[in-house]
C-alpha positions in Angstrom: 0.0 0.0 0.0 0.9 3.5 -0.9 1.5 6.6 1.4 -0.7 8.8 1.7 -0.2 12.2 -0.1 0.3 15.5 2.2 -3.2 16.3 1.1 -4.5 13.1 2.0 -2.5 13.4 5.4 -4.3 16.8 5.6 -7.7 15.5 5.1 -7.6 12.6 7.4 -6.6 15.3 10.2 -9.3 17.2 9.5 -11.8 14.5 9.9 -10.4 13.6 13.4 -10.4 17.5 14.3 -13.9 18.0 13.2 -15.0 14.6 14.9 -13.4 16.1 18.3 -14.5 19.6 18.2 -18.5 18.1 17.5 -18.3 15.8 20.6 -21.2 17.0 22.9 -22.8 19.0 20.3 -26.1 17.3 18.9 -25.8 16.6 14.9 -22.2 17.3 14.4 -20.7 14.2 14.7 -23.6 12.5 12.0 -22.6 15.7 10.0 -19.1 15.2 9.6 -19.2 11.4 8.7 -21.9 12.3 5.9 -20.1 14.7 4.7 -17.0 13.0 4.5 -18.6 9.8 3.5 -20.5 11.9 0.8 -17.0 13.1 -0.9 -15.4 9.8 -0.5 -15.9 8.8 -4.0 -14.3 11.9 -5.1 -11.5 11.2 -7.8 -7.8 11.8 -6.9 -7.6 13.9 -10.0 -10.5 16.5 -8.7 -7.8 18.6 -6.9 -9.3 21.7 -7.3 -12.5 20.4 -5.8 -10.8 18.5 -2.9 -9.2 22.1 -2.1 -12.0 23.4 -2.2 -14.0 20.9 -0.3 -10.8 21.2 2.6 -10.7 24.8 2.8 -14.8 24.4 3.7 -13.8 21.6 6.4 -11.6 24.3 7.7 -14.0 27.0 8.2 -16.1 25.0 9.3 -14.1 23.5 12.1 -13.2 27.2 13.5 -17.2 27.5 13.8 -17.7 24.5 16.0 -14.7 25.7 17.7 -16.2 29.0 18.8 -18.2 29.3 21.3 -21.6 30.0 20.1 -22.0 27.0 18.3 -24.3 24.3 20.4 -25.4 22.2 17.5 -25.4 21.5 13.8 -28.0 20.6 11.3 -28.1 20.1 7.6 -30.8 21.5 5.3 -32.0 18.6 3.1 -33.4 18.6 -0.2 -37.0 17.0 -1.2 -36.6 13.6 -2.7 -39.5 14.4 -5.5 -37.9 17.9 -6.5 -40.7 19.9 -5.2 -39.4 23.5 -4.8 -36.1 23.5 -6.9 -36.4 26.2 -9.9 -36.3 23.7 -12.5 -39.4 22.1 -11.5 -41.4 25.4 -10.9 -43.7 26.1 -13.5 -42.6 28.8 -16.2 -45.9 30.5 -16.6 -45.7 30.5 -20.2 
């Protein structure tokens, strides 16, 4: 087996940092392994995304760090499309 690239190095810290600093606060820890899990599948190629992606980690992290965050939640979408633009009539 390989080692891992810095990034990947990077990323894996990250993961464990967001995992501790959501301990005791309701939805983050389900949050972060979603999230993750989510991007797993991400190609090794996609730098610019992973970057991307890692930089959002990070900001994220200083705001469960601060402390006037008690919980996280996640907004989801509606499984039938209801409410997305596409799906709204055009009134034509």
């Amino acid at each position: 087996m390989s080692r891992p690239s810095r990034l990947q190095r990077q990323i894996l810290s990250l993961y464990r940092e967001l995992l501790r600093a959501g301990r005791g606060k309701p939805g983050a820890e389900a949050r972060v392994r979603a999230e993750f899990r989510q991007h797993a599948s991400l190609p090794r190629s996609d730098v610019l995304r992973i970057e991307y992606l890692y930089r959002r980690g990070r900001r994220q992290l200083q705001l469960l760090r601060s402390g006037h965050t008690t919980a996280m939640s996640t907004f989801v979408r509606p499984r039938d499309g209801m409410g997305t633009p596409e799906t709204q009539p055009s009134g034509r």
